[in-house]
C-alpha positions in Angstrom: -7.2 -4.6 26.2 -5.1 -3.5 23.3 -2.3 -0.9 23.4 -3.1 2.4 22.7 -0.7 4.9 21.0 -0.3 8.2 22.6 -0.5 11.4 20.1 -1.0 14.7 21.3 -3.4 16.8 19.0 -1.8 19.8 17.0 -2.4 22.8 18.9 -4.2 25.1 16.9 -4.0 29.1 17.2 -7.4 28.9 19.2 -6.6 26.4 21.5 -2.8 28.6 21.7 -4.8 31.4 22.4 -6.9 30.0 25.4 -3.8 28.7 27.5 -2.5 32.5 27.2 -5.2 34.9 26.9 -7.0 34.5 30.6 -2.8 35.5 32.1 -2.2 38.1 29.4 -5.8 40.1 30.2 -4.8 40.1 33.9 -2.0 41.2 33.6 -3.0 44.1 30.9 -5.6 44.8 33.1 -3.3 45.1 36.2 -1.0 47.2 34.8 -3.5 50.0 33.2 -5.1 49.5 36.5 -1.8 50.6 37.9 -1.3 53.5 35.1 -5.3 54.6 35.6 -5.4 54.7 39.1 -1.8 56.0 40.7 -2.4 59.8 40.8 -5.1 59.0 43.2 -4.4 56.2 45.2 -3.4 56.9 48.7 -0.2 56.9 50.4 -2.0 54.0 52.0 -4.9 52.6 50.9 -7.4 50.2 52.6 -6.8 46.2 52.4 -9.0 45.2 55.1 -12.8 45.7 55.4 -15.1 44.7 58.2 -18.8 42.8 57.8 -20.2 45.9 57.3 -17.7 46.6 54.7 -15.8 49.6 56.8 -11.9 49.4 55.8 -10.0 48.3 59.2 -6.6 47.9 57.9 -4.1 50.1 55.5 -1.4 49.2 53.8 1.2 51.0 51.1 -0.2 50.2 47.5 3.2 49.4 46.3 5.0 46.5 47.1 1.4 44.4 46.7 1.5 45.6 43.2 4.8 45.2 42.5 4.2 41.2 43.8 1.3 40.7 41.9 2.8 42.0 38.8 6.0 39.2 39.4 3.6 36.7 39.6 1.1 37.4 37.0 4.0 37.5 34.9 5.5 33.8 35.9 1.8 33.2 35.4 1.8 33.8 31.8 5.5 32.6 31.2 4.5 29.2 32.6 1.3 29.6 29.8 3.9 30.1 27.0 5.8 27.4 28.1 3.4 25.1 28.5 2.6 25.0 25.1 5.7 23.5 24.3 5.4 20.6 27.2 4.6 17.1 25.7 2.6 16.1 28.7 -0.5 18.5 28.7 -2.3 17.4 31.5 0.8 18.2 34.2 1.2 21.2 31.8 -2.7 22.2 32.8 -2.7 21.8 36.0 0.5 23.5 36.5 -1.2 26.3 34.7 -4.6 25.8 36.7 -2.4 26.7 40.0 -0.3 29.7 38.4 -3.4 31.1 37.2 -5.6 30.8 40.4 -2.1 32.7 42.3 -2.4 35.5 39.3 -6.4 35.7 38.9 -7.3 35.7 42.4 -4.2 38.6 43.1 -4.3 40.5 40.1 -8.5 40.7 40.8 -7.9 41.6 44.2 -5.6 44.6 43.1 -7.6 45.9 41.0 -10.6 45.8 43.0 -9.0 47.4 46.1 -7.2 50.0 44.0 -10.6 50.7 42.4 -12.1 50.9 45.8 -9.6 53.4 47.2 -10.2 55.9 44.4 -13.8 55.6 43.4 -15.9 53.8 45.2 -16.0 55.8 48.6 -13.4 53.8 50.8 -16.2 50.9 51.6 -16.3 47.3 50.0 -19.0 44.9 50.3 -18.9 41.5 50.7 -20.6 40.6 47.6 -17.7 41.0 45.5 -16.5 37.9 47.0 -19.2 36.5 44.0 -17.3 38.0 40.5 -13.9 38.1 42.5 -14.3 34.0 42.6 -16.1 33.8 39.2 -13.2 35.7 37.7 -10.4 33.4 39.2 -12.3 30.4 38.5 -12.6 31.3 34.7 -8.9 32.1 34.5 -7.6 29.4 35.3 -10.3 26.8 34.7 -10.1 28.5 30.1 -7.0 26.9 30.0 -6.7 23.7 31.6 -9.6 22.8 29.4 -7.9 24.1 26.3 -5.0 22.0 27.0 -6.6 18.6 28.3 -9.0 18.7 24.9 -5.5 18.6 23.2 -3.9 15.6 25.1 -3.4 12.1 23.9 -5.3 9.1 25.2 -3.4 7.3 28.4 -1.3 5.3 27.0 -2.4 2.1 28.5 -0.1 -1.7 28.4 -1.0 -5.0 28.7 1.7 -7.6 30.1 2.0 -11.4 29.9 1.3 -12.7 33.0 4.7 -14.7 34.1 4.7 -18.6 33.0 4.5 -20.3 37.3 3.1 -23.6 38.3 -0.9 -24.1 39.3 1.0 -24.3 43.3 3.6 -21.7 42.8 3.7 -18.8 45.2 4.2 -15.8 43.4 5.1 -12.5 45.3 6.5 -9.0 44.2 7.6 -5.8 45.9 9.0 -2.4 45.1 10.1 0.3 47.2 9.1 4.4 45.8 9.7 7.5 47.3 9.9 11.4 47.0 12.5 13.3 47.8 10.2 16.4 47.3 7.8 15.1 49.7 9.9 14.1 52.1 11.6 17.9 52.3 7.5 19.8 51.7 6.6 17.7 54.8 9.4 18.7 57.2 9.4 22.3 56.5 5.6 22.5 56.9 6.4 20.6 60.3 8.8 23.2 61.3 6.6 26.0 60.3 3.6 24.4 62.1 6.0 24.3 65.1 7.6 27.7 64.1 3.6 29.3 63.8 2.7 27.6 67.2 5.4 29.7 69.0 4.8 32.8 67.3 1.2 32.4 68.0 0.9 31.8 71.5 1.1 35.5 73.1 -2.3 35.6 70.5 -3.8 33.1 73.0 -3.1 29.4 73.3 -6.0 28.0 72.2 -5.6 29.6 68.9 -1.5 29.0 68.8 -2.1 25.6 69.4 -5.1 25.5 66.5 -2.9 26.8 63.8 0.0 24.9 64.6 -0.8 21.6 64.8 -3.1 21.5 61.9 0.0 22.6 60.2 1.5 19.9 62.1 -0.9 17.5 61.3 -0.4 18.6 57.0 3.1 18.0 57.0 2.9 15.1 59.1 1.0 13.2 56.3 2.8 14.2 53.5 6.2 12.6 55.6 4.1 9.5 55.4 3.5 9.3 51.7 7.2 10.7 51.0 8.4 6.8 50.9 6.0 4.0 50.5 6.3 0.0 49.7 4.0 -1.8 47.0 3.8 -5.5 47.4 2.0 -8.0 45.3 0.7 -11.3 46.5 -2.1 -13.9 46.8 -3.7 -11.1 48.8 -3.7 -8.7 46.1 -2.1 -5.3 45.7 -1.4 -3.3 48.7 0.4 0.3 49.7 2.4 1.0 52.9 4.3 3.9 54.2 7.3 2.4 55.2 8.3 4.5 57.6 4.9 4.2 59.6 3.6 0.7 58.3 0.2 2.5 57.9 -1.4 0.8 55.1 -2.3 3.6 52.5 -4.3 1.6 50.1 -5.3 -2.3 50.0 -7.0 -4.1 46.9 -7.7 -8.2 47.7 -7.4 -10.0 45.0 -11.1 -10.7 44.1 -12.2 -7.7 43.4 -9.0 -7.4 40.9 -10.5 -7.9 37.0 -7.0 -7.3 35.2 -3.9 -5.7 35.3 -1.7 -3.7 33.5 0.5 -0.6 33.2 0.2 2.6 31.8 2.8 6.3 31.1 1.4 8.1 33.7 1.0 11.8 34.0 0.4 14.1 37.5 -2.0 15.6 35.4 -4.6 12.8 35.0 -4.7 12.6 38.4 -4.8 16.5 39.1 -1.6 16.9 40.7 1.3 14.7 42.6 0.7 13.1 45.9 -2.7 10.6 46.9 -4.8 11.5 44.1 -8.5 10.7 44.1 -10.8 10.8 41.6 -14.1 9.3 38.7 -11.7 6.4 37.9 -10.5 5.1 41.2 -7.5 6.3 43.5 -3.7 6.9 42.4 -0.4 7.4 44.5 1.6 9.9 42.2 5.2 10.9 42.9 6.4 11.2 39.5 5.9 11.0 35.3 6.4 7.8 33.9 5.3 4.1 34.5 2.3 2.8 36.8 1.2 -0.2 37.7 -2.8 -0.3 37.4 -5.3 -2.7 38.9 -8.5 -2.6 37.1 -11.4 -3.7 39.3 -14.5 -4.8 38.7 -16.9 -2.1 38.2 -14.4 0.3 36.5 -12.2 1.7 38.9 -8.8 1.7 39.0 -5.9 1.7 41.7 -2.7 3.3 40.4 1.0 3.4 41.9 3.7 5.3 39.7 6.8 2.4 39.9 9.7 2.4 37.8 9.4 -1.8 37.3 5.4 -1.4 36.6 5.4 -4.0 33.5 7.1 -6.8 36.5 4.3 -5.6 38.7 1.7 -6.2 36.4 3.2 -9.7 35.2 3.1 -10.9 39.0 -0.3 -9.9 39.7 -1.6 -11.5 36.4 0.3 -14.4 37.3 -1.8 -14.6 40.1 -5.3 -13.3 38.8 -4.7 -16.3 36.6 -4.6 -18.4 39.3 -7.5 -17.8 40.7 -9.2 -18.0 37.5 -10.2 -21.7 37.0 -9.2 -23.4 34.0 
């Protein structure tokens, strides 16, 4: 494999337009909306509707706007901005999650505010169908827009070190996330927190809600520092503060090695990332160390020393290849 340069594509006034139109119609359409519908919206107006689509819960107009509004707004910012971010694949799906947040209030808004004044005080469930179709189109417009517009993954290929037929070659790295690490104990808390407000509800369901919650932040504590090791086994991924193995690759089914710049936003966000070319660990932008195996998949780590990675584990792929 050769080394590829990475270019973005020049982003042309189409493409400009896509990342910011789906934000700036919500939140045109939210505001006249707002403008159309105040001098007959009720003091408090329906939120809640039962199966049969009967409202069964009120709440002031208001403040729900006025949050929708703030966020549809960051919403659109983060559109602008993103123009101007090198990597545009985290740029996409930063705007994929903004946009989901705006499309799927701003829609809601609307609907409910058009429910309250014309549409008799009832709401049936199938607007649960354009209510999801909307969202999805929102924020799916632009993350295609912007990943069209990305450069190749720029992808490296490293000597393999210089050892002996009999030489034992091992390497190791330690990576971490300070982010995960503080996500994972405040959704512990709050699972804890949720538990004990829950449980004059019933304990059953206090129990339910906080320990799933539990459970979440629980397993993002385990992937908030992690040890890599490479050796005649192959490539393998350990929480260190558990010791549960998080991903294992023997050596045979290894067919090269190598490193690439790698971007939250090939892999659809930060964390244990799964997808059509194999499985990543993601804590950061920047170098990876990537096992290619045989039939096309990949396993990816994000390492700051991924080039010595990669010259360890060719050193011993060459091993095992006989002369």
């Amino acid at each position: 494999m050769t080394n590829r340069p990475a270019t973005n594509r020049t982003l042309r006034t189409t493409t400009r337009a896509a990342v910011v139109a789906p934000g700036l119609v919500v939140l045109l359409a939210l505001v006249i909306a707002a403008l159309v519908a105040a001098p007959s919206l009720p003091d408090r107006m329906a939120v809640h509707f039962g199966a049969d689509g009967t409202a069964d819960g009120w709440s002031s107009p208001w403040p729900v706007f006025w949050i929708t509004l703030a966020v549809t707004a960051a919403a659109v910012a983060l559109a602008f901005a993103a123009l101007r971010i090198p990597d545009r694949r985290t740029a996409a799906t930063l705007v994929l999650v903004a946009n989901l947040f705006a499309g799927s209030l701003g829609t809601a808004w609307i609907v409910l505010a058009a429910t309250n004044t014309v549409g008799g005080g009832t709401l049936s469930g199938w607007w649960t169908v354009p209510f999801l179709a909307v969202s999805a189109v929102i924020a799916a417009v632009p993350v295609v827009a912007l990943v069209r517009s990305a450069a190749p993954v720029p992808a490296h290929d490293v000597e393999p070190l210089r050892i002996g037929s009999d030489t034992r070659v091992a390497w190791r790295a330690h990576i971490g996330s300070r982010w995960f690490a503080a996500l994972g104990a405040v959704v512990v808390g709050l699972g804890i927190g949720t538990g004990i407000a829950m449980a004059p509800a019933g304990v059953g369901t206090a129990v339910g809600f906080g320990a799933a919650m539990v459970v979440a932040g629980l397993a993002v504590l385990v992937l908030a520092r992690v040890e890599l090791t490479v050796d005649r086994r192959g490539m393998r991924l350990t929480s260190t503060w558990t010791r549960i193995p998080l991903m294992r690759v023997p050596l045979e089914r290894i067919e090269s090695c190598g490193w690439e710049d790698v971007s939250p936003g090939q892999w659809g966000g930060w964390g244990y990332r799964f997808s059509g070319r194999g499985v990543a660990y993601v804590v950061r932008s920047g170098p990876g160390l990537v096992a290619r195996l045989r039939g096309g998949q990949a396993r990816t780590v994000t390492v700051p020393d991924a080039a010595g990675g990669a010259a360890a584990l060719g050193a011993l792929l060459a091993q095992r290849t006989p002369a």
